[in-house]
N, CA, C and O atoms as CSV, one atom per row, in Angstrom:
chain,resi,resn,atom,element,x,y,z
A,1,UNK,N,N,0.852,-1.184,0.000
A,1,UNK,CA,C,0.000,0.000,0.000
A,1,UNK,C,C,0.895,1.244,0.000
A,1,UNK,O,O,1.434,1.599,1.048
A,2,UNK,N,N,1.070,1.925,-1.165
A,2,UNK,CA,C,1.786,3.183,-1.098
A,2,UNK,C,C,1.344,4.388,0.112
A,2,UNK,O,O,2.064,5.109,0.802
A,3,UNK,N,N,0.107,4.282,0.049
A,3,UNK,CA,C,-0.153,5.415,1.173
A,3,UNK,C,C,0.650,5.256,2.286
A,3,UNK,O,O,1.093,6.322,2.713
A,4,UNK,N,N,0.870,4.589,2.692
A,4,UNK,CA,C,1.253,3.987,4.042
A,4,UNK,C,C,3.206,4.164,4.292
A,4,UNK,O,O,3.854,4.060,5.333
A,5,UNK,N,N,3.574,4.394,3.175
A,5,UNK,CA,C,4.952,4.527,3.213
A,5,UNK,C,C,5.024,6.166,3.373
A,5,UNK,O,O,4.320,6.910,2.691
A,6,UNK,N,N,5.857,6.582,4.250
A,6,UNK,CA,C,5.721,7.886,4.772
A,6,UNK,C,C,7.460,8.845,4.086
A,6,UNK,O,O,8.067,9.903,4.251
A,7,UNK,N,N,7.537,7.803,3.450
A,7,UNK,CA,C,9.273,8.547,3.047
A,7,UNK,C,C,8.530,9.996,1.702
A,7,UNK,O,O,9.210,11.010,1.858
A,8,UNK,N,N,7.661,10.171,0.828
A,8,UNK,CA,C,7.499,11.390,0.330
A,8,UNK,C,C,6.409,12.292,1.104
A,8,UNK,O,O,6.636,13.491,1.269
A,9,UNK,N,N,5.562,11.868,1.440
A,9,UNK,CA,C,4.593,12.382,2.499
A,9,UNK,C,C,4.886,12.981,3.714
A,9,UNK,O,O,4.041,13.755,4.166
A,10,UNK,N,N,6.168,12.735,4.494
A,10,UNK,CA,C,6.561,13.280,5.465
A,10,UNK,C,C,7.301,14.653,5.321
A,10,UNK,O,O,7.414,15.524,6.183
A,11,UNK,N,N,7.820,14.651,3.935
A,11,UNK,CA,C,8.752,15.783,3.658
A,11,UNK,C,C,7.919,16.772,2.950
A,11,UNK,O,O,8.125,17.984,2.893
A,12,UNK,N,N,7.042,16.169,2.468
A,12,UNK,CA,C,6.075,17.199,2.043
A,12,UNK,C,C,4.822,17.778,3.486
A,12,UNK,O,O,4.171,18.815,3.357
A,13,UNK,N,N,4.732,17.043,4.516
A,13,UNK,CA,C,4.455,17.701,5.842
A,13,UNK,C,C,5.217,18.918,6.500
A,13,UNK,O,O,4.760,19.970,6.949
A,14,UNK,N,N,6.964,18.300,6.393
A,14,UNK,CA,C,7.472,19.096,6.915
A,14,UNK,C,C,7.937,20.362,6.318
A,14,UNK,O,O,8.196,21.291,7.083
A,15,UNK,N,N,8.126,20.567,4.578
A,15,UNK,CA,C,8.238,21.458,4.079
A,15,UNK,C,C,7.334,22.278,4.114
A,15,UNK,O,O,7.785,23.413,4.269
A,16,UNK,N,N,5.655,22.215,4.002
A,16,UNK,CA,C,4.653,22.884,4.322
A,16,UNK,C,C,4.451,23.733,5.259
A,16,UNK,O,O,4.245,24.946,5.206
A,17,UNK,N,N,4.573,22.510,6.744
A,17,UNK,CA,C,5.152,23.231,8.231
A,17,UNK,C,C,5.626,24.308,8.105
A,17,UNK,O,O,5.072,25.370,8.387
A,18,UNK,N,N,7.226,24.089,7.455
A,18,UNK,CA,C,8.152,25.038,7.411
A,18,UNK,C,C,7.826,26.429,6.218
A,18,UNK,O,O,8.634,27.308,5.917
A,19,UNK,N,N,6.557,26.291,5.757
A,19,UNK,CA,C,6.154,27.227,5.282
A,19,UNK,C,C,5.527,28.208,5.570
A,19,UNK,O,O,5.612,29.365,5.160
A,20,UNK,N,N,4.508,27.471,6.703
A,20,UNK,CA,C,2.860,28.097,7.193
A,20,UNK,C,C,4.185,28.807,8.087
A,20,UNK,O,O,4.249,30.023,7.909
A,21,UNK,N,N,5.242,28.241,9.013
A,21,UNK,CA,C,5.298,28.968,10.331
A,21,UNK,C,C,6.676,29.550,9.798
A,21,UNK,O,O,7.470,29.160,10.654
A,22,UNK,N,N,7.256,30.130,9.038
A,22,UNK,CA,C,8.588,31.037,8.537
A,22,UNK,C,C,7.892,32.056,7.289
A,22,UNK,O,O,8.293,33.207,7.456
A,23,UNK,N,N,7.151,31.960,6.337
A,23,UNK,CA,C,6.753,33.233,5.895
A,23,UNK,C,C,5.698,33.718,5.789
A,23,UNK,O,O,5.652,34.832,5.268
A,24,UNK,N,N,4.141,32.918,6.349
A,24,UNK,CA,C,3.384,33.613,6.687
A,24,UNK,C,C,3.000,34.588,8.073
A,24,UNK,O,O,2.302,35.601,8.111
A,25,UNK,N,N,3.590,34.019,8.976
A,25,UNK,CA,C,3.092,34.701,10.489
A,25,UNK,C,C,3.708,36.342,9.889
A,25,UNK,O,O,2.930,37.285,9.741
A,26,UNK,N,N,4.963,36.430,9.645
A,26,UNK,CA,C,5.757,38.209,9.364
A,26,UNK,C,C,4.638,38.523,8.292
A,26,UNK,O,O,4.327,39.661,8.642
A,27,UNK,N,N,4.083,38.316,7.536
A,27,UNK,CA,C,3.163,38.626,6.759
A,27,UNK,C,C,1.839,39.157,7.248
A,27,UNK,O,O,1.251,40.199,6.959
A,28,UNK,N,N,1.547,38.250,8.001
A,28,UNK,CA,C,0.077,38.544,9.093
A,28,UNK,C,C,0.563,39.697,9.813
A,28,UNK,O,O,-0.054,40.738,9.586
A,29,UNK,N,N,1.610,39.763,10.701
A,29,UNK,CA,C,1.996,40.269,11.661
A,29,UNK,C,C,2.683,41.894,11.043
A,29,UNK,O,O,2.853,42.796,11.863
A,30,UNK,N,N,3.022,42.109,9.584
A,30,UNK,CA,C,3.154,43.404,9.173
A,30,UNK,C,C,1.719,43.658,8.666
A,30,UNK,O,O,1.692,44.777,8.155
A,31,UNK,N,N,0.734,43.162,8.621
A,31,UNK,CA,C,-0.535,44.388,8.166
A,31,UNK,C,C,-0.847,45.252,9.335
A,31,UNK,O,O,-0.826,45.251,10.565
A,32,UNK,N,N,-1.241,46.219,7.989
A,32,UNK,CA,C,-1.575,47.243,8.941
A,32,UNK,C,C,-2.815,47.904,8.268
A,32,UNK,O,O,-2.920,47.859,7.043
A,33,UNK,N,N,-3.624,48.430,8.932
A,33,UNK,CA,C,-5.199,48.682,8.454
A,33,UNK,C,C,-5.318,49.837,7.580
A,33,UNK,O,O,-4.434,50.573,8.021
A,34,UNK,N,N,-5.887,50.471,6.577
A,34,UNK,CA,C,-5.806,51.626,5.725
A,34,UNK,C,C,-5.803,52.776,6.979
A,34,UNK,O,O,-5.025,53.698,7.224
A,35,UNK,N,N,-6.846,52.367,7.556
A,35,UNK,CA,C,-7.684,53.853,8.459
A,35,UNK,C,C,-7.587,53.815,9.729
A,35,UNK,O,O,-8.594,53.704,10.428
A,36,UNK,N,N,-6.222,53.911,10.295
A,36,UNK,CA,C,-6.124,53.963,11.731
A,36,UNK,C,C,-7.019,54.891,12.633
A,36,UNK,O,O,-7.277,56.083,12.468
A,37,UNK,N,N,-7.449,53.988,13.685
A,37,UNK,CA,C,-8.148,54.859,14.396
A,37,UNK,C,C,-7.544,55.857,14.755
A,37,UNK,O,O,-6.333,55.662,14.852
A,38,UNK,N,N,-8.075,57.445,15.140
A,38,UNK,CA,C,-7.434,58.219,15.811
A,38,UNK,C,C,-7.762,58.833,16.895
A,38,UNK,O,O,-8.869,59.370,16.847
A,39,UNK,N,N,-7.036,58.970,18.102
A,39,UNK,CA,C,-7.717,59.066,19.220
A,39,UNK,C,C,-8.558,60.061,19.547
A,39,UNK,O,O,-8.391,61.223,19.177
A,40,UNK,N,N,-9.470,59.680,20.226
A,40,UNK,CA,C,-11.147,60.504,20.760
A,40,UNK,C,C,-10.709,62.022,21.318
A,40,UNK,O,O,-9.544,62.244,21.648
A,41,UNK,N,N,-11.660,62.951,21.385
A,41,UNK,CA,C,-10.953,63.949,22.342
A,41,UNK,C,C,-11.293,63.276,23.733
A,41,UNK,O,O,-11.645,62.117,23.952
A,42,UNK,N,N,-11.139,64.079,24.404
A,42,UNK,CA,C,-10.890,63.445,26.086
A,42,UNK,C,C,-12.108,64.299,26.531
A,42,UNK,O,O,-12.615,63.977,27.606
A,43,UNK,N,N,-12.676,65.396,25.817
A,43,UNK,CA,C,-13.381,66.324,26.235
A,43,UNK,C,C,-14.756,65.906,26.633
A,43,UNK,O,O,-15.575,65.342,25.908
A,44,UNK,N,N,-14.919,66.299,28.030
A,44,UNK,CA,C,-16.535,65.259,28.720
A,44,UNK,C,C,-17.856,66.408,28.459
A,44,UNK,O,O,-17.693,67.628,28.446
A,45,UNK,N,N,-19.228,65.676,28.252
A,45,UNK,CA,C,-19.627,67.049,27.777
A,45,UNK,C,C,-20.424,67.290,29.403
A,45,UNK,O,O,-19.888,66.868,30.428
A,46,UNK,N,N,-21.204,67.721,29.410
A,46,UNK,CA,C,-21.630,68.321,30.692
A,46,UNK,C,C,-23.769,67.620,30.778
A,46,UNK,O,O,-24.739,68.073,30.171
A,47,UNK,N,N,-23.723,66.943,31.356
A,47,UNK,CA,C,-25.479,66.561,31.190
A,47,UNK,C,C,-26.061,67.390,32.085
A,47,UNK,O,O,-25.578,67.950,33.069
A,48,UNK,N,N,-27.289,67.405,31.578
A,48,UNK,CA,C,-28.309,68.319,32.411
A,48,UNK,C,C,-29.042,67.015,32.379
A,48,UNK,O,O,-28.999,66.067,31.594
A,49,UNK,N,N,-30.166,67.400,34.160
A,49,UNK,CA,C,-31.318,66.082,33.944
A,49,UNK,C,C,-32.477,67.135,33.083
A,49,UNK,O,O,-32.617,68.350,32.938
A,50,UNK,N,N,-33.243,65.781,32.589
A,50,UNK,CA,C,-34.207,65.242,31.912
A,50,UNK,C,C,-35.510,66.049,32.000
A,50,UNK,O,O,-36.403,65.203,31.960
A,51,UNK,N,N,-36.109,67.387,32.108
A,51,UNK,CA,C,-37.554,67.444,32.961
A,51,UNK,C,C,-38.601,66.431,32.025
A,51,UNK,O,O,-38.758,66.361,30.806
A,52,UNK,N,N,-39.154,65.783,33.011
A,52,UNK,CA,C,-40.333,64.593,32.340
A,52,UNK,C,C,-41.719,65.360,32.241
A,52,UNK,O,O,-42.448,65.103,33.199
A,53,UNK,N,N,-42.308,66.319,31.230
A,53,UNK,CA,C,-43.229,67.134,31.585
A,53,UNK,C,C,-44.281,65.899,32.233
A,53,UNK,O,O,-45.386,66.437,32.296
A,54,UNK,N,N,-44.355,64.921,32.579
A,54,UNK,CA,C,-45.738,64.405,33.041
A,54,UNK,C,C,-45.523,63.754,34.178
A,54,UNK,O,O,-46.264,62.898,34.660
A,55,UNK,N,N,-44.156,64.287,34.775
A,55,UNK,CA,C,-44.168,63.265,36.481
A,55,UNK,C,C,-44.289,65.017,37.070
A,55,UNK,O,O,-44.351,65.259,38.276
């Protein structure tokens, strides 16, 4: 049973391996988003209460 012999199948595991985890992660790990958020003002606004004309 050819399947079962692991001498081309293993190297094609481990070359893969050695693919997913050496040039994709720096790939993932340099994006960067078009539209960076930019930070909020800090400025709080001031509430007034509510008058409920019917209480």
């Amino acid at each position: 049973m050819p399947q079962l012999n692991p001498a081309p199948w293993l190297m094609i595991l481990i070359f893969s391996w050695f693919v997913f985890l050496t040039l994709i992660p720096p790939k993932v790990l340099a994006h960067t988003y078009p539209n960076e958020p930019s930070p909020r003002d800090t400025k709080t606004f001031e509430t007034k209460p509510w008058n409920w004309p019917w209480y």
